[in-house]
C-alpha positions in Angstrom: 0.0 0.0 0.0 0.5 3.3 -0.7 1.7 6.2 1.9 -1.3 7.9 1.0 -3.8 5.1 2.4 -6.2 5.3 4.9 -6.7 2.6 7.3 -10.1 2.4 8.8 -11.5 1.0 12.0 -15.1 -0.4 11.7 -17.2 -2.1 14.3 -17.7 -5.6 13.3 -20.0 -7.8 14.3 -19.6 -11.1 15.2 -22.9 -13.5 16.1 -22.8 -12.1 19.6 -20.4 -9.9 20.0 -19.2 -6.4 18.3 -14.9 -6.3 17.8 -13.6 -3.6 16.0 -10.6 -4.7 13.5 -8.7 -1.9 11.2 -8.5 -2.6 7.8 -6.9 -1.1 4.8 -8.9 -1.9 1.7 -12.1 -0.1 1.3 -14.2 -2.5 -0.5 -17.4 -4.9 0.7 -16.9 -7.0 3.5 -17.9 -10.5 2.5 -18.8 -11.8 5.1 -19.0 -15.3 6.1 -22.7 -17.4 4.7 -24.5 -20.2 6.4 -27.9 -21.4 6.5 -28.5 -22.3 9.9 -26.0 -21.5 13.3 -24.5 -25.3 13.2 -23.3 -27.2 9.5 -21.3 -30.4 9.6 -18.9 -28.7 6.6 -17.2 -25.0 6.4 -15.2 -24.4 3.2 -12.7 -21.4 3.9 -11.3 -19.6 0.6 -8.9 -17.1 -0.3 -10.4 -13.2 -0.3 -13.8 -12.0 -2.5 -13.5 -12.0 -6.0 -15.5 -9.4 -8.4 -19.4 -11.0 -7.4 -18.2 -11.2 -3.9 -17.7 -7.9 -3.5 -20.5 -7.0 -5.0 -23.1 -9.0 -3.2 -21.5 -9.4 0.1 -21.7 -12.9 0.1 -18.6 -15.9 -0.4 -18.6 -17.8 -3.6 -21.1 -16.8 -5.7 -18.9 -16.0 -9.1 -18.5 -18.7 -11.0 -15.9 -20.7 -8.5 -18.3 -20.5 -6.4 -20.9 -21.7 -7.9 -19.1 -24.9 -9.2 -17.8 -25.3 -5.3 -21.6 -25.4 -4.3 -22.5 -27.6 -6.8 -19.6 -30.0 -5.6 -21.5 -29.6 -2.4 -24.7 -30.2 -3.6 -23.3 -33.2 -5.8 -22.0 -34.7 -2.1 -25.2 -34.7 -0.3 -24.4 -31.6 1.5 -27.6 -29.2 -0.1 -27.4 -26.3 2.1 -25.6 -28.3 5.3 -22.1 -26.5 4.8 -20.9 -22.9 5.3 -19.1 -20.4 3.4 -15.7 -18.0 4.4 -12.9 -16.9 3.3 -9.6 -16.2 5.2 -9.4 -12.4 4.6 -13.1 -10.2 4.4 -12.3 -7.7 1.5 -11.4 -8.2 -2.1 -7.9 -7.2 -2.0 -6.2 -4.7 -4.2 -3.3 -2.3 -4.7 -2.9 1.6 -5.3 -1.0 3.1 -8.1 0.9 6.4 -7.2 -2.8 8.1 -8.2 -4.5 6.0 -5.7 -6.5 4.3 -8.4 -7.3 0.5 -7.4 -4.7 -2.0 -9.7 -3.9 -5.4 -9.2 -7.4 -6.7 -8.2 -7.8 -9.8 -6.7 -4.3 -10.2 -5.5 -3.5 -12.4 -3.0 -4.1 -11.1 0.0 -1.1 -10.3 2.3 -0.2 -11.8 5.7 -1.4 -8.5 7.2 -4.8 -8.5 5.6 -5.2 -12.3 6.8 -3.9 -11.6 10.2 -6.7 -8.6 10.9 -9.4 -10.6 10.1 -8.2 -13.6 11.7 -10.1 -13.0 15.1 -13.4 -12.4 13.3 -12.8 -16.2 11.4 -11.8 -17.8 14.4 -15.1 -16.1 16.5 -16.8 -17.6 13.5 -15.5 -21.1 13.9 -16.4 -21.3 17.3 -19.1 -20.4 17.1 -20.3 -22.4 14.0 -18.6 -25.9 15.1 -18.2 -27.3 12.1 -17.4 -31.4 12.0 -15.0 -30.9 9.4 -13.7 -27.7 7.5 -12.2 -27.7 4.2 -9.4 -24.9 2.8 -10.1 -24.0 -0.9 -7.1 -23.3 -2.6 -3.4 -22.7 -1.3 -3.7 -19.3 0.4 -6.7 -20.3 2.6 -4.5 -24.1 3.3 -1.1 -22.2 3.8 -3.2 -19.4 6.6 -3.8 -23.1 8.8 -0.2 -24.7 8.3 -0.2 -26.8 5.3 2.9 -26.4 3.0 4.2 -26.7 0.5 2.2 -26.5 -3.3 -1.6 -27.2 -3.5 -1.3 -30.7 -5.0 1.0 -31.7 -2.4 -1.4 -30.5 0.5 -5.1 -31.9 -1.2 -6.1 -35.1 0.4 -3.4 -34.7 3.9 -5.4 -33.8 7.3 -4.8 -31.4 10.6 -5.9 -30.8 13.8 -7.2 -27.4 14.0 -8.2 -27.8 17.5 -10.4 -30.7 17.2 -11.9 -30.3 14.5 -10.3 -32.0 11.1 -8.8 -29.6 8.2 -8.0 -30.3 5.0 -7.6 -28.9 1.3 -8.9 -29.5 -1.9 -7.9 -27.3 -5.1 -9.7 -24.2 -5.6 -12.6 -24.4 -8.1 -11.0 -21.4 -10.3 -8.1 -24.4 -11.4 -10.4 -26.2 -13.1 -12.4 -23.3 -14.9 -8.7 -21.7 -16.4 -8.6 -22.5 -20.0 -5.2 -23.4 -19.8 -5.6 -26.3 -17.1 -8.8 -27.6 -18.8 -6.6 -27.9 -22.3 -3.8 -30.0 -20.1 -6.6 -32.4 -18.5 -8.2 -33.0 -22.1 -4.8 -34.2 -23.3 
């Protein structure tokens, strides 16, 4: 970021409780989505993409909508919940303070201020089971190493069972769908 950004401090709240966090990007909070207080099944992703932002809700571009139809296609419906590991969509600033570089990873600093409000979250939701979607979110809970390496291995994320799985954007990139056709 830029000199010339402004960090701002919002109230959040958080099921029962108000926190305030600071936060540098000025877009939508996305914030966490589930259908009823407890789910057997929380998929955390990266950061918002473009629809994100724009409805406030987790995975509803077109990742997310193949992610929910892996859900759906596992007998899951509506019994799973939706987050990602950092709240905004993240972003950069040219010397102008025009937005660039959208849907950058976010950075340890961004993941780290909203950490508090996703673990609140997962206390509060106690999941069964809760699946990382992609590296970013994977890396955030200790797995290593790159994304193929780290689908299918399992951790203790205190009790409760973690894992990965790729992120649904890999298999919607042209160039990953030509490699699997040959």
């Amino acid at each position: 970021f830029s000199n010339s950004s402004v960090i701002h401090a919002r109230k959040r709240r958080s099921f029962r409780g108000t926190y305030e966090i600071t936060c540098q990007l000025e877009t939508n909070p996305v914030y966490p989505w589930t259908p009823a207080p407890h789910v057997p099944v929380l998929f955390i992703g990266e950061a918002p993409g473009e629809e994100e932002d724009k409805q406030g809700i987790p995975f509803v571009g077109r990742s997310g909508q193949l992610l929910r139809k892996w859900a759906r296609d596992a007998g899951l419906e509506t019994r799973y919940a939706l987050a990602n590991v950092e709240l905004h969509r993240p972003y950069d600033l040219d010397p102008q303070g025009n937005r660039i570089n959208l849907n950058r990873t976010p950075t340890e600093q961004e993941i780290a201020t909203h950490a508090p409000f996703l673990k609140r979250f997962i206390e509060r939701l106690e999941p069964a089971v809760i699946i990382c979607v992609g590296g970013t979110a994977a890396q955030v809970y200790g797995f290593k190493g790159t994304v193929g390496r780290m689908v299918g291995r399992w951790k203790d994320l205190n009790g409760i069972p973690i894992t990965t799985i790729y992120h649904p954007s890999f298999f919607l990139r042209p160039m990953a769908k030509a490699k699997r056709e040959e």
